[in-house]
N, C-alpha and C positions, 0 to 999 in steps of 0.2 A: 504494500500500500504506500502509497505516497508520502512524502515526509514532509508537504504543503499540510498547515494546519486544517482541519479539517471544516470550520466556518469558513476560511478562504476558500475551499472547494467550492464550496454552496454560492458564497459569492460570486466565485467565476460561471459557475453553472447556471445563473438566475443574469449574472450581466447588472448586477443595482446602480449602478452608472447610468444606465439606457431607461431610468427611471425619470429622468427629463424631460424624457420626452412626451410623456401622458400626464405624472402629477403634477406639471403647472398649468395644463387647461380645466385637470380637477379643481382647484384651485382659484382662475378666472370664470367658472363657473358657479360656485360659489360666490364670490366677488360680485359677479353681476347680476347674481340671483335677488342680493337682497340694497344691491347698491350706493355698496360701503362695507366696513371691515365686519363678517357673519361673524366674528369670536373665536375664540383661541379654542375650546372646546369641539367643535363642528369641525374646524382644520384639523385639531389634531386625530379625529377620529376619520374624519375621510383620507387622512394619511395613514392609517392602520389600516385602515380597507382596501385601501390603493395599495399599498404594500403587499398587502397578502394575495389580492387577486393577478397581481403583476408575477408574482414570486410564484403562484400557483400556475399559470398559462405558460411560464415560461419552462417550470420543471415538469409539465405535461407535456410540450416543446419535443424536451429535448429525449423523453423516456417514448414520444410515436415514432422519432425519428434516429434513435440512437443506431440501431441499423444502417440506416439511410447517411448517416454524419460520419459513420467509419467507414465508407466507401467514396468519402469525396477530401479530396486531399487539405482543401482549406479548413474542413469540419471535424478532420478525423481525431485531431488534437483536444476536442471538449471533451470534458471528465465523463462520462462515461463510455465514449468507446476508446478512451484511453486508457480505464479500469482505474481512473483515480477515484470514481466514488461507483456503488453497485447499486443494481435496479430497485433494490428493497431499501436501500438509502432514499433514492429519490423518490420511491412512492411513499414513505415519510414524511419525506420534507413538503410535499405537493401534498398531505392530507394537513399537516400542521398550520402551512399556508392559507388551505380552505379554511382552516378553524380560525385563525387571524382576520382573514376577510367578512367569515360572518360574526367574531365578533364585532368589529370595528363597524359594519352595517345595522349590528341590534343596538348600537346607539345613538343612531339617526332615525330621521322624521321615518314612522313606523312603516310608508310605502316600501320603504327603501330595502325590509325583507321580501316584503312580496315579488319585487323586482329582481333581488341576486339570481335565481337563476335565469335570467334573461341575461346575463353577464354570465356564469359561469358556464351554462352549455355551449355558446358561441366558443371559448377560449378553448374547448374539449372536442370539436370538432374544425376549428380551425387545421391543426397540424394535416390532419388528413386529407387535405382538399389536392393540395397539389398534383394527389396522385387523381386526381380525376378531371380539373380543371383550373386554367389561368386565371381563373376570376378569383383566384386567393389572395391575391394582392387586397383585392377590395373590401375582403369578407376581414382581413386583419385591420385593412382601415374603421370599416364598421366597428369592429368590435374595442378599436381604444378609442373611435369616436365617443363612445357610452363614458368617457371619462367626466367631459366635460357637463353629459346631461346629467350623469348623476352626483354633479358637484351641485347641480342646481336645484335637484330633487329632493337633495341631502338636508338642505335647511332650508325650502320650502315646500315640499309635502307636494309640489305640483309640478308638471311640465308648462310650457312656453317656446311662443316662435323663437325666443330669439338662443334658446338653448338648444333646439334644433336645427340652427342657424350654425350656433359655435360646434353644433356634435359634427356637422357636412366640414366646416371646416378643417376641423381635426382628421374624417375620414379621408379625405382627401388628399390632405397633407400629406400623410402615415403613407396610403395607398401610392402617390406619387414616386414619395423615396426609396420605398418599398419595391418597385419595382428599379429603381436605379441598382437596390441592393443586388435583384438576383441579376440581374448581367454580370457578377463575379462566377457565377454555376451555373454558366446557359449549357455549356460540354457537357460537364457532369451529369446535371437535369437532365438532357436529352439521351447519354448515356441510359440512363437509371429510368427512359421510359414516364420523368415527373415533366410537372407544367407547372409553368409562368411566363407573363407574357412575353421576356424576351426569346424565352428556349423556343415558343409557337411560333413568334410572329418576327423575331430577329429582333436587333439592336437600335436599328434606325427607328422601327416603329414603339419599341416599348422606351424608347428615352419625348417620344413626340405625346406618347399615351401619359409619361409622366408632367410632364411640361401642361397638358390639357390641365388635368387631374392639379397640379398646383393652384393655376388660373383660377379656376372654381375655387378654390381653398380661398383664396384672394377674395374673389366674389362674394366668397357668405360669411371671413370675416368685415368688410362692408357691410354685408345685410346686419350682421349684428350690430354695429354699431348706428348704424342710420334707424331699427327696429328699436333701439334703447335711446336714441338724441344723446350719444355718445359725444364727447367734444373734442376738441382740438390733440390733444395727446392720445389718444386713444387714435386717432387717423394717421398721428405721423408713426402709431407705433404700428399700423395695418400696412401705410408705405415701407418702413422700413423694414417689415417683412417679406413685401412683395418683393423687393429688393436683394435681400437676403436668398430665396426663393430663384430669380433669377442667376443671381452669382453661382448657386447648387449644381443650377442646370446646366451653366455653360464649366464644371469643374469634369462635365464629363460628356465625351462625345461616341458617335459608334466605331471609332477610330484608337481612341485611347479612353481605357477605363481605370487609369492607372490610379487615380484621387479618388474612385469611388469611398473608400473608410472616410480618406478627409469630407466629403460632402455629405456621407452618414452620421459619421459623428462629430465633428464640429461644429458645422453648417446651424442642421437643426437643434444643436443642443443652444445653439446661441437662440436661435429663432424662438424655441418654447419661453426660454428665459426672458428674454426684452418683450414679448409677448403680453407676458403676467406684467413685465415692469410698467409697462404702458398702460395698461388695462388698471392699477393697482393707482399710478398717477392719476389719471384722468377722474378715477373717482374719488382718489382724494381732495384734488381741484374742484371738483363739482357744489 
């Protein structure tokens, strides 16, 4: 066994870094829901929730596809097909997870149980899609889009356009880069008989499906703030995304993919962040 402590394992295996990328629109969801700061309490329980259900989709991830991750050379190094942690470890840690996510949901607005699993089935049939359809890209966008509605749900008991505004945003986003990601496994994919949209439809078309798939992102954070009379900070902070958003798409061409990580993980980590910051401004100004 490895001589990586073994919390590090978990950590590597879950990625808690890549938590940026969904708990700051839980967050401006929130935020926006109630139109000023919702309380320390409701954050910090939609931070336990978001934790455990992030921790949980990611170690269901990685136990549908552990097979699939030891036969692709970039993959084959995550802890389990490299015997750093075992299958009965991670179906552990991914029950423990679930137990953290329902708690953290049994102390929000009471909808909020009846909803998890509309959250939890989605993350437990995502892994599997690939092997039947390209539309996975979108089905994961969907499903960390629910980040942002159930920030909104969470401290008030109700949905809203403009929280279905910021969920399209998110999916879109997620779905966008998400497909930037797999042009690293379009071989392999095609190899191994899986789907997404660059291994289908090649490179030139799923960097133009990303690029669409942004624009829209763009669009309905717009809608949200035009649907709220959102002000002036909150638009330079949707420009400065749009912007951001651009830079991503031109860090990667069907020619060289060589910055795809830098455009995965920098890019967007900066984007979630100035995102809440703006959103967090604007309403303090208000």
């Amino acid at each position: 066994m490895s001589a990586v402590p073994l919390a590090q394992r978990f950590a590597n295996l879950v990625r808690f870094e890549h938590t940026v990328f969904a708990l700051p629109y839980a967050y401006v969801g929130a935020i926006l829901a109630v139109g000023g700061w919702p309380g320390i309490s409701p954050l910090g329980w939609i931070t336990v929730a978001m934790f455990g259900a992030r921790s949980f989709a990611m170690a269901v991830n990685r136990l549908v596809d552990a097979a699939i991750d030891a036969r692709n050379p970039r993959t084959a190094g995550r802890e389990l097909p490299a015997g750093r942690l075992r299958r009965g470890q991670v179906v552990a840690f991914a029950l423990v997870s679930l137990l953290v996510f329902i708690a953290g949901v049994s102390q929000l607005a009471p909808i909020t149980r009846w909803l998890a699993p509309l959250v939890i089935v989605p993350m437990v049939i995502y892994p599997y899609l690939k092997r039947y359809t390209p539309l996975c890209h979108l089905w994961l966008g969907a499903v960390d889009g629910l980040a942002p509605v159930g920030g909104w749900v969470a401290v008030t008991g109700h949905f809203d356009l403009a929280a279905w505004l910021l969920g399209a945003a998110v999916a879109c986003w997620i779905a966008g880069f998400d497909v930037i990601y797999a042009t690293m496994d379009i071989e392999v994919d095609r190899a191994q008989g899986l789907h997404s949209i660059p291994a289908d439809f090649g490179i030139a078309r799923a960097l133009h499906v990303s690029r669409a798939l942004h624009a829209l992102s763009v669009v309905a954070l717009a809608g949200v703030g035009l649907s709220l009379g959102l002000g002036p900070a909150y638009a330079i902070g949707v420009v400065a995304v749009a912007l951001l958003l651009a830079y991503e798409q031109q860090l990667v061409s069907s020619t060289d993919l060589s910055r795809v990580n830098m455009a995965f993980l920098n890019v967007n980590g900066v984007i979630a962040l100035l995102y809440l910051g703006a959103v967090a401004l604007d309403v303090a100004l208000s």
